[in-house]
TORDOKOL-12378 format. One line per field, with one value per residue (C-alpha): residue in three letters; x, y, z. Coordinates in pm, whole numbers. Each point is the difference from the previous one (the first is absolute). Layout:
<atoms>
r [ALA;...] $
x [X;...] $
y [Y;...] $
z [Z;...] $
</atoms>
This chain:
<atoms>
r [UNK;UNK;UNK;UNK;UNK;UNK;UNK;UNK;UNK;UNK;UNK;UNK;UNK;UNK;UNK;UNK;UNK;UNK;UNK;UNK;UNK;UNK;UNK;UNK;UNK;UNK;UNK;UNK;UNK;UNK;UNK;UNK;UNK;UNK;UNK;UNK;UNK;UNK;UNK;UNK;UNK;UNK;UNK;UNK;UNK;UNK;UNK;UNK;UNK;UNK;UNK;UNK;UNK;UNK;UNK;UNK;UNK;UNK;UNK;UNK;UNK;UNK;UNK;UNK;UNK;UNK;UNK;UNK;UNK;UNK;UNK;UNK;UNK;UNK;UNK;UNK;UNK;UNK;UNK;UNK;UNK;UNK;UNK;UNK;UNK;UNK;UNK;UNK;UNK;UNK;UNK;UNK;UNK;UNK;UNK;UNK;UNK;UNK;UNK;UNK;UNK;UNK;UNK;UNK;UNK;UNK;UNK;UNK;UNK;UNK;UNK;UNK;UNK;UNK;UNK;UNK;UNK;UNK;UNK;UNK;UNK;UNK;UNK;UNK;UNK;UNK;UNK;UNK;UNK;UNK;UNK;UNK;UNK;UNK;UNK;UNK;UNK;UNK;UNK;UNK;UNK;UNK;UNK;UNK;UNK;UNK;UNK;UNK;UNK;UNK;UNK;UNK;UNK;UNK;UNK;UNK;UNK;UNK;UNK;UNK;UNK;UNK;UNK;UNK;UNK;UNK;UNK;UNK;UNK;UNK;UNK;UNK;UNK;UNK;UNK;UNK;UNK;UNK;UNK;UNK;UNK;UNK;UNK;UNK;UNK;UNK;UNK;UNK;UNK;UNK;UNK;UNK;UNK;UNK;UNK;UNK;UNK;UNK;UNK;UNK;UNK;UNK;UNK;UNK;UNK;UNK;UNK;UNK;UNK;UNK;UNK;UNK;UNK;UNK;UNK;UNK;UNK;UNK;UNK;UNK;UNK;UNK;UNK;UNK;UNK;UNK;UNK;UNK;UNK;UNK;UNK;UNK;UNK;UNK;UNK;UNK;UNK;UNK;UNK;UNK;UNK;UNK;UNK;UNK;UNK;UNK;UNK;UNK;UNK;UNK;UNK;UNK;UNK;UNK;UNK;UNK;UNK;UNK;UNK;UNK;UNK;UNK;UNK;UNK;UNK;UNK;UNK;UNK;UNK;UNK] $
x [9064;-324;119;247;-292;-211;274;96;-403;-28;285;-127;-359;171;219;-348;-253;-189;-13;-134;75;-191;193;383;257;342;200;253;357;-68;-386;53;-102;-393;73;-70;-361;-77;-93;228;-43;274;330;162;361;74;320;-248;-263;60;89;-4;287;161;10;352;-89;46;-362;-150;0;-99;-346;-369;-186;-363;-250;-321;-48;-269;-225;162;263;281;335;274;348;253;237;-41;244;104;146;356;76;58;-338;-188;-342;-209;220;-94;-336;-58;-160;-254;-58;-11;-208;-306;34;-36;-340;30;-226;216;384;118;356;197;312;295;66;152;-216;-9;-383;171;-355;166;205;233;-286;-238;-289;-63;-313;162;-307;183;346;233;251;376;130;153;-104;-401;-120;-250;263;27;-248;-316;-201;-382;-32;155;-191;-16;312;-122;-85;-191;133;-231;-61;317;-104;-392;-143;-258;296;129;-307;-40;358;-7;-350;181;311;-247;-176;359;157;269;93;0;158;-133;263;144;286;296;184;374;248;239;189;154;-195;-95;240;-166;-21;-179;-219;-147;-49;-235;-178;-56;-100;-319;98;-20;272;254;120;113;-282;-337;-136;134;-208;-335;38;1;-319;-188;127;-189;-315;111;-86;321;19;340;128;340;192;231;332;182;-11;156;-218;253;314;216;-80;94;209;-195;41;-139;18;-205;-249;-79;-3;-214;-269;22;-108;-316;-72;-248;-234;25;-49;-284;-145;81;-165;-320;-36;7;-229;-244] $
y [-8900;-6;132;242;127;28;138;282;116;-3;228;230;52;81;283;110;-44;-259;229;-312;175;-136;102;-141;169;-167;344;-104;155;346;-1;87;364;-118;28;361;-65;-183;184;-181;-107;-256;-85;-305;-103;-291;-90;88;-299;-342;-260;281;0;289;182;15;220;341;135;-206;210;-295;124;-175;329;13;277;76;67;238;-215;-321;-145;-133;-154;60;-214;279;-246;-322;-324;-206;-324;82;248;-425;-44;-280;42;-36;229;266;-80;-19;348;-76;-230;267;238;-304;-35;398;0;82;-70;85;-13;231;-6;238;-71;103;-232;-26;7;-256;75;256;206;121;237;147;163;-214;-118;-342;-183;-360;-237;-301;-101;-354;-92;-80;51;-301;-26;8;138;-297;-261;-247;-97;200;132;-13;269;235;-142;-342;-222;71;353;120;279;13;373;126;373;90;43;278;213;-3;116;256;73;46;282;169;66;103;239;138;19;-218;-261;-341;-289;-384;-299;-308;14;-230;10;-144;-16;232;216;38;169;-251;-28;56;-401;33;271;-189;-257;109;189;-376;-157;281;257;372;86;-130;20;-110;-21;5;-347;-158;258;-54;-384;5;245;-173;-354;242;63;355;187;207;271;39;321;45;302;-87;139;-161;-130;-366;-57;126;-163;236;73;312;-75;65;19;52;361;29;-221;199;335;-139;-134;315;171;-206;-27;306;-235;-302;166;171;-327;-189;257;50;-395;-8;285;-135] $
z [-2540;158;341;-153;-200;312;218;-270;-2;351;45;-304;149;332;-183;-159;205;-165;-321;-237;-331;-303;-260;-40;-252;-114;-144;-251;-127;-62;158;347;11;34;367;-64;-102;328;322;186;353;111;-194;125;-144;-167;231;308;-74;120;-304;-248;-249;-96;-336;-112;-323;-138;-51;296;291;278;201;-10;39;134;-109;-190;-356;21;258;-66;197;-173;76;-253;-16;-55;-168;-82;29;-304;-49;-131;368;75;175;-60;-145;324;115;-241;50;314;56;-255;248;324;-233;9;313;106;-182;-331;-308;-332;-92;-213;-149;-207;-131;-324;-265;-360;-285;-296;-142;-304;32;360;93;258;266;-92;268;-33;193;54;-111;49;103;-86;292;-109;362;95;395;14;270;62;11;261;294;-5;295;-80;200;-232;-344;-194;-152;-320;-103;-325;-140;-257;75;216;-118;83;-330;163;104;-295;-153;271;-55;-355;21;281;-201;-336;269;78;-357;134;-282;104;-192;157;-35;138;234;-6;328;-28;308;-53;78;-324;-299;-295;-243;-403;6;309;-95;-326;177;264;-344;-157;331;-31;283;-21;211;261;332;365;222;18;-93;341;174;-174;-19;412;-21;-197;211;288;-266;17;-311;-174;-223;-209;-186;-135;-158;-309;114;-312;-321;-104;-363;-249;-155;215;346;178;309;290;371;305;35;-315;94;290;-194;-279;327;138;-353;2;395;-15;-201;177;339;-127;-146;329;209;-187;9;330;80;-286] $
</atoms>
């Protein structure tokens, strides 16, 4: 892993120049269209970049993009890699991995998931505070490289409590409404069933989805600090759920992705 990691950099900071961005940005289903807010000034596709995987879905348009967010630099994942495509988890992680290693200081990650809170609603912009792990292949397992971060990881803050503080007086400076919960992240790729649903309601989660835990689990393993944000794309909390798919899902992200790019951006400029 090590040398794949260190091979995949090398080859990135030849494509860029050296560009050492300091922010990194994981753009979920729906989310990709913050592209437009970055001055970009190298694109490199995912099937171009040595090790990389390749997104296989709709909504994930496969491209780390380089740029600057007013004067910061940033790279953002234009589509991110989940665990039921039939990678494994280090797999999906791995370019949280290449992101530490090009220089950058926060990870930020965006993604759609079904609500179960019954105070949410479809739109809804939910600031993940803190996160429980039901996906079956951690991302940790296996022999670890000290190079990369400790055996045993605390997670007792896997969200930066002062971004989310910052977070939360941006979006009252912006009139965006925020909601702040825990996110459940299941493997997919099928949507919960109403069993399903209550259940991840009595465990104590917020809302629930495919990805994002794997990706902040290996950031913080690299003590890099993570800020989560997740639009509600669905509702599972009544006695009769809608059927959903994931057309919808993308429509209903695209509804609220004005708000979260502007929250995003204005966090990183801050």
């Amino acid at each position: 892993m090590w040398d794949k990691v260190q091979e995949t950099v090398a080859f990135l900071n030849e494509k860029t120049k050296n560009y050492n961005p300091e922010f990194g940005v994981i753009l979920g289903s729906g989310l990709g269209n913050f592209v437009e807010d970055i001055a970009i000034e190298f694109v490199v596709e995912y099937k171009d970049i040595p090790n990389f995987p390749i997104s296989t879905v709709q909504g994930h348009k496969g491209a780390l993009v380089f740029g600057k967010v007013g004067e910061k630099k940033v790279v953002a994942m234009q589509g991110r890699f989940h665990y039921y495509e039939g990678y494994d988890s280090k797999q999906v992680t791995f370019p949280v991995r290449v992101m530490n290693y090009l220089g950058i200081q926060l990870l930020i990650v965006s993604n759609a998931s079904g609500g179960v809170n019954p105070t949410f609603k479809v739109g809804d912009v939910m600031i993940i505070k803190d996160h429980i792990n039901m996906i079956p292949d951690h991302p940790l397992r296996g022999h670890n490289d000290e190079r990369f971060g400790p055996r045993f990881v605390n997670m007792s803050e896997p969200y930066k409590k002062s971004l989310i503080a910052k977070a939360k007086e941006i979006a009252l400076n912006l009139n965006i409404e925020v909601k702040e919960g825990i996110y459940l992240a299941l493997q997919g790729p099928t949507f919960e069933t109403l069993a399903e649903y209550k259940y991840v309601k009595n465990v104590g989660a917020d809302c629930v989805g495919m990805s994002t835990v794997p990706e902040v689990i290996v950031a913080r393993h690299m003590d890099l600090n993570c800020f989560g944000i997740s639009v509600i794309t669905d509702m599972g909390n009544e006695e009769e759920i809608e059927a959903v798919n994931h057309e919808e899902v993308l429509q209903a992200a695209k509804k609220a992705e004005p708000h979260v790019r502007n929250l995003i951006k204005n966090l990183i400029v801050s």
